[in-house]
N, C-alpha and C positions, 0 to 999 in steps of 0.2 A: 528477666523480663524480655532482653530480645532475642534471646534461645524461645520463648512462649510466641512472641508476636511471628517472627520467622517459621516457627513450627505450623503456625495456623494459618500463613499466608502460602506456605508451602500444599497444606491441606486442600484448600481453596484450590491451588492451581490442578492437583489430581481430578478434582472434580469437575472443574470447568473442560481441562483437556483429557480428558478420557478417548477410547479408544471409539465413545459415539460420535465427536466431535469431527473425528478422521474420516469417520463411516460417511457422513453428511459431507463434510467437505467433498471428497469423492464423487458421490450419490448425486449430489447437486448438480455440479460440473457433467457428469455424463448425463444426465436429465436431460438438461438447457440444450447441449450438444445435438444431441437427438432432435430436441423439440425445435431445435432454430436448424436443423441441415446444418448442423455446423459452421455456422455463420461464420465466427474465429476462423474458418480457410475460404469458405463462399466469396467472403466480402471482404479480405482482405484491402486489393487494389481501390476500393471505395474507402476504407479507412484512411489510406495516406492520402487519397482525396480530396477525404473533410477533413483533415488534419488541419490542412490552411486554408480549409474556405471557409472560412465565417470573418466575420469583424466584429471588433467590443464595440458596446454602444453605452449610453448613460446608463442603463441597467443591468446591463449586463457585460462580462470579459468574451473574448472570440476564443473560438473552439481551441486554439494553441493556448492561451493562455489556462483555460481549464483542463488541458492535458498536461499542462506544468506543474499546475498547482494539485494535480493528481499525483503525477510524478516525482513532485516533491513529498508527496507524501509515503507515495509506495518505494522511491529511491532513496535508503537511510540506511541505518543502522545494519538493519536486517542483509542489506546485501555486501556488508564486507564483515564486520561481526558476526551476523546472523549465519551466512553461509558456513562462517570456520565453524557457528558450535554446531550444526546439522552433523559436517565431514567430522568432527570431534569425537558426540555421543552417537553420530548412526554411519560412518562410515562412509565412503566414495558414494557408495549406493545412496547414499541420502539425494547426491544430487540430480541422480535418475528421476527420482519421486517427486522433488521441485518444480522438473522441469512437467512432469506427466501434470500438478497439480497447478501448473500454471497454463498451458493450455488447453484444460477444461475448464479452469477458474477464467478464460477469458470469454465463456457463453455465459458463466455467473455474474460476469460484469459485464455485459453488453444489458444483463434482465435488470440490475439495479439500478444503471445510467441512464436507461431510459425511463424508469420510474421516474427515478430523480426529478428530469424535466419534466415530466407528464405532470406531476403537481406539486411543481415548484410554486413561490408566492413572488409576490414585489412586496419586498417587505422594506422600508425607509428609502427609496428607490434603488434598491438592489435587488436581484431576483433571489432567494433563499431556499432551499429544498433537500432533501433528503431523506432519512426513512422512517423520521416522525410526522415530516409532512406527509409522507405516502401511506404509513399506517393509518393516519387518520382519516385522510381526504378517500383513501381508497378501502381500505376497510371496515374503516367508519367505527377502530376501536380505540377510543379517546385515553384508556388506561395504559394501553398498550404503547400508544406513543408516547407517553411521559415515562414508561420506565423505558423507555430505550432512550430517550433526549435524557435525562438522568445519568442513565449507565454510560452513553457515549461520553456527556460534561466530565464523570468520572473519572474512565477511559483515558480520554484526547488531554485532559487538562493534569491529573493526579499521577494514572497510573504509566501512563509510556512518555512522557517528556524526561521520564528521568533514565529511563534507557538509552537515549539520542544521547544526552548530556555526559553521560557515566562515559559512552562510549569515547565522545569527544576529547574528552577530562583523559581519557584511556592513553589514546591516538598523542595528545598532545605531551604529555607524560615522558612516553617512550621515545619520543624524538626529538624533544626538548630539556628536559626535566622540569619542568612546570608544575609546581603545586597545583591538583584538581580544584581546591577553592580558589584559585585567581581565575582560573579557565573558567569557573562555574559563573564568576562575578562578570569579566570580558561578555560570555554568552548574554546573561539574563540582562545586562546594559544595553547590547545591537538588538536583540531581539524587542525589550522596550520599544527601539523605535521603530520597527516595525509594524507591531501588534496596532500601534494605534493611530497606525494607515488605513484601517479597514481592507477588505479583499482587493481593490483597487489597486492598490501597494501590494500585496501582496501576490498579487497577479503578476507584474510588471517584474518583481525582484523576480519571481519563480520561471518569467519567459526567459530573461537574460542569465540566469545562474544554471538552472537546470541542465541545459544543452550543453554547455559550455564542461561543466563538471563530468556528467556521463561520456559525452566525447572522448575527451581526453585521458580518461579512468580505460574506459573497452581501448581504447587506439594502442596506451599501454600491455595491456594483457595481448594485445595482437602483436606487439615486439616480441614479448616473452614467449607466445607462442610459437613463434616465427624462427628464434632461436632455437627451442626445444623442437622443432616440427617431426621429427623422426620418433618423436614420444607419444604423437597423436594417436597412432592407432593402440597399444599400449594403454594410453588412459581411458579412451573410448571402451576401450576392454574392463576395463579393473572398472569403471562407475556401471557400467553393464549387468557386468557378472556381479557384482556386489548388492546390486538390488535387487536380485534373485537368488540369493545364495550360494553361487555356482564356485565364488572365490572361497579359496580354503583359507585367506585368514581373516575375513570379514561374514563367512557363511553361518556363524550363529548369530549377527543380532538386522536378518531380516529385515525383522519387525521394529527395531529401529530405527533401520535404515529408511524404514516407509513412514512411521510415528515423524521422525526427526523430520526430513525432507518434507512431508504435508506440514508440519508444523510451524518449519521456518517458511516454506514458500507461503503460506497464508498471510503469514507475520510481513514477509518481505512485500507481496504482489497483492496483498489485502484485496483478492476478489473473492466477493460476494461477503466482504466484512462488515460491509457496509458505510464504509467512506467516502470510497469514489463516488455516489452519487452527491455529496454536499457538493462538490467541485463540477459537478456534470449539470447541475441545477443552476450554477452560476453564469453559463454560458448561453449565448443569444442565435440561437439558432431556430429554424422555421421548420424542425419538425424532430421531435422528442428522440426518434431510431438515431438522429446524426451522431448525438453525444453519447449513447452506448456501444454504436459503431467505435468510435476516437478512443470509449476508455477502455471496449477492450484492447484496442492495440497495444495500450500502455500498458497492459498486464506482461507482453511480451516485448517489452520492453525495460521494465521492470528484469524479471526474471534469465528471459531467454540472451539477453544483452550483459547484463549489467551481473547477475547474480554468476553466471558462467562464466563470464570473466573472471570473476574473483575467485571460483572454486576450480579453474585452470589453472591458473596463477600459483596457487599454493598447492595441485595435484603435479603440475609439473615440475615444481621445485622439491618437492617432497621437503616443507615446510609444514608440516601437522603431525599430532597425536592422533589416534583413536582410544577411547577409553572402553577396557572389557567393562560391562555391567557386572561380572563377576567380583571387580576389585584389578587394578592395576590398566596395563594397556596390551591392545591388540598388536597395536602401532606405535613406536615411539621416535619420535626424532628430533623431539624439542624439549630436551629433558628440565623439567621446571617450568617451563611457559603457560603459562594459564593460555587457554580457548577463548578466543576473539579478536579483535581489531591485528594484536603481534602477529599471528598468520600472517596474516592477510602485507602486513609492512617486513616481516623478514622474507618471506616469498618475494618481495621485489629485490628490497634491499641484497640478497643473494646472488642476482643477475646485474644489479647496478649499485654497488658499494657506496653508501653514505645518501645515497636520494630515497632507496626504498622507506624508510622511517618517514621521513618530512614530507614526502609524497602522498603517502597512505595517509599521515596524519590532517592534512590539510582537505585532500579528499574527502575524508571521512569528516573532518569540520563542516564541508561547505552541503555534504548529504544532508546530515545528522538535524543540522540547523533548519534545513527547507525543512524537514520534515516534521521539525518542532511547528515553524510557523504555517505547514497545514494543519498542525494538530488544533491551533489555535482557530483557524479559520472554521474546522469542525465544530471545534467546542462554541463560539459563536455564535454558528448557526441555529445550534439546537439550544443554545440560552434566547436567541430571539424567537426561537417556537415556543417557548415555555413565556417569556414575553407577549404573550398575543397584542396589546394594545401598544405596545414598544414605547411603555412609560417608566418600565421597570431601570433608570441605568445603574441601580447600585448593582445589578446581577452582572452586568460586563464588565462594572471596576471589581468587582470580587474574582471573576474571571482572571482579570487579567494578573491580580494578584496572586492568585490561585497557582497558576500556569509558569508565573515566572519565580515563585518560591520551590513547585516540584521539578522543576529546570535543575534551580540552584543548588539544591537538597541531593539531587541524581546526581550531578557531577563528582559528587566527592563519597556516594553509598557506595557499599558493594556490587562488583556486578552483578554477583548470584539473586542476590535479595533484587536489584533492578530491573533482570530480565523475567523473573518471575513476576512480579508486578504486574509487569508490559504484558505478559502472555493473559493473565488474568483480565486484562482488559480486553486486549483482543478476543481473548475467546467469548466472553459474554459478548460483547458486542453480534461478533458473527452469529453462537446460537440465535438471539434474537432478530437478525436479519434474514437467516436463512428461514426463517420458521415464514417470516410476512413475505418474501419476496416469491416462497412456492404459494401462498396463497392467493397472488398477486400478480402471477406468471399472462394468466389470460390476458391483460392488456397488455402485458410488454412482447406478446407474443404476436399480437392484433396487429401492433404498431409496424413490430415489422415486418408480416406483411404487407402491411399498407403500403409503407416503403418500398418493397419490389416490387409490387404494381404498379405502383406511380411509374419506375424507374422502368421497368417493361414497356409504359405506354410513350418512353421516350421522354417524359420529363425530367428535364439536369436535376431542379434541387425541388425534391416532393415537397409537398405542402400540409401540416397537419390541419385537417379542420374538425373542429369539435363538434359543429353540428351533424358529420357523416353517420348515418343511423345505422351504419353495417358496423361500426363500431361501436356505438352505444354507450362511451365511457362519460361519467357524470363527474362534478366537482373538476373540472378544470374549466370557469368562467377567463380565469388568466389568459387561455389561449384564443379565446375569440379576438379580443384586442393582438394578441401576437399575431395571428392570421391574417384580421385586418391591416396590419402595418405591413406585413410580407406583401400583399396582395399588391399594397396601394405600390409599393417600391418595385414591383415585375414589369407594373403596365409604365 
């Protein structure tokens, strides 16, 4: 029976991640790229800008707090797990491809973060949004948004909490010997009390943890680097060549190397998955470009920070496998080790005896866990759009139940059966985001230019107004009120 269910879940994930999924990911990303001048480099210096210029207000979290709660979602699993299984199944070269599929995926998220806000709701006086509010409100295709709020509840709440968890359960394991079911029981108790903070809490947890953990995660990988530094040019070479097939022991699986690498960087930097806008929608800002400006920074930040470090880490320790897809390995230097979090902890532990385990393990708890409770905050959202009259609450006690059983369940599953799971959500998720956000491009493309004009004609912080006929975009009545309150607070 679970040789059947595994075989069929395995099935599922070929079909969801096939080689059109890669094409689009891609395709997307240099689309946006083109269609925005390349805003991801244009507007950089204005990103770190608004990074800290907004304030939370009763309805909404300030622009940091919604790049946290972004960041805690895209900073998990995927960048210390995720990056070993990329360099694992596709080679050095995988991490070429991350890095290519991260800055273009940061024009795919600048087009979804602004959606996001553009028709967000005030839903129980919180502002709620993402790309069932946008499929509906701006496509105005009412089926299409329930099966994305559907597949995302599925997603965010079933199929990737137990990836975060497994990993955790993983981490904790190797450096302590911890039985996975106490670690799963410890998680799904603190996460409890989180979850039933509403975003408010979880904004707050995700300003103060996030920074603090990333920091000190990349500060390390700069030691190790700094050690090794005569190995720079050397690695720069071997992830190079390796993603062009130019290395003679990585120059057959190419196509790996480019599969693996778009596949974990989607996983890791989730732009254009369609997440970051639930977190982009939360934030209280005076004109929709702000928060697709801020989330794309967080793609590179995400990736080009956080994801680099960890695949420097164990390229310069020469702490990894490569597996032939023939059978056996390209690469071997960790004979026995399964692919995932171990990289990532004997790569340190090798340069500093007895901290690399408890370091990595702890790290990867405090990722792992933010990323849970954005999943949470997603799944949320899209139960209160399926909500509309916000009478329903057996749907967020079933949520919460939901969410903290596939928690508990992932800590102790296999990791194979978990990350396949997790990718099966993610990929439906993105198909469906990718398909409404190119339909959907024209406003997010309107908005900012609006925003360099505004910012041409000398104005600090633009102003979106809904009634501007050059723009023309309808169903967003929320922003008249947002406008009016900005207006009154200028003068």
């Amino acid at each position: 029976m679970q040789d059947t269910i595994e075989s069929i879940i395995n099935g599922l994930n070929d079909i969801v991640w096939s080689n059109a999924l890669i094409f689009v990911a891609l395709a997307s990303g240099i689309f946006y790229s083109f269609k925005t001048r390349f805003v991801q480099l244009r507007m950089l210096k204005e990103m770190l800008r608004l990074l800290f210029g907004s304030k939370a207000s009763e309805r909404g979290v300030s622009s940091f707090q919604a790049f946290a709660i972004a960041i805690s979602g895209r900073v998990g699993t995927g960048n210390i797990a995720g990056v070993a299984t990329a360099i694992a199944l596709g080679g050095p070269g995988a991490i070429f491809w991350m890095w290519v599929i991260a800055f273009l995926g940061s024009a795919s998220a600048f087009v979804e973060a602004t959606l996001g806000q553009l028709y967000k709701e005030n839903k129980g006086g919180e502002y709620r949004g993402g790309p069932a509010f946008y499929i509906e409100k701006g496509l105005k295709i009412k089926w299409f948004a329930i099966v994305f709020a559907i597949a995302t509840i599925l997603s965010t709440a079933l199929f990737l909490p137990g990836v975060q968890s497994n990993s955790i359960a993983a981490g904790i394991k190797t450096a302590f010997s911890i039985d996975p079911l106490y670690t799963g029981l410890f998680i799904v108790t603190f996460l409890a009390l989180i979850v039933f903070g509403g975003v408010k809490r979880i904004g707050k947890f995700s300003e103060i943890v996030v920074p603090f953990m990333a920091i000190a995660y990349v500060l390390i990988a700069v030691v190790i680097i700094g050690i090794n530094f005569e190995e720079i040019p050397s690695i720069l070479s071997l992830i190079i060549t390796s993603a062009f097939g130019a290395n003679q022991a990585f120059g057959g699986i190419v196509g790996m190397a480019i599969m693996w690498g778009v596949k974990r960087g989607i996983y890791s930097n989730e732009a254009g998955q369609g997440t970051a806008p639930h977190a982009a929608a939360a934030a209280e800002v005076s004109h929709p470009a702000k928060q697709g400006l801020v989330q794309a920074f967080s793609v590179y930040v995400d990736t080009l920070f956080v994801c680099t470090a960890t695949a420097f880490m164990i390229l310069f320790t020469f702490q990894y496998n490569v597996e032939n897809p023939a059978g056996g390995f390209l690469f071997e230097h960790l004979p026995g080790v399964n692919y995932g979090p171990e990289y990532t902890q004997l790569a340190i532990e090798s340069q500093f005896p007895g901290f690399g385990k408890v370091f990595v393990a702890i790290a990867l708890s405090f990722f792992a866990f933010t990323t849970i409770m954005a999943y949470y905050y997603i799944a949320e959202t899209n139960v209160s759009y399926l909500d509309s009259d916000n009478k329903k609450k057996w749907m967020v006690w079933a949520l919460r139940i939901l969410i903290l059983g596939a928690t508990l369940y992932g800590a102790s599953n296999t990791a194979d059966l978990a990350w396949t799971m997790g990718d099966i959500g993610v990929g439906i998720m993105a198909w469906l985001n990718f398909i409404a956000i190119f339909m959907l491009r024209k406003p997010a493309l309107a908005l900012l230019k609006d925003y360099e004009n505004q910012k041409k004609q000398g104005i600090e912080e633009p102003l979106y107004d809904p009634e501007n006929s050059d723009l023309n975009i309808d169903n967003v009545d929320i922003w008249k009120r947002i406008s009016s309150r900005f207006k009154e607070e200028s003068v």
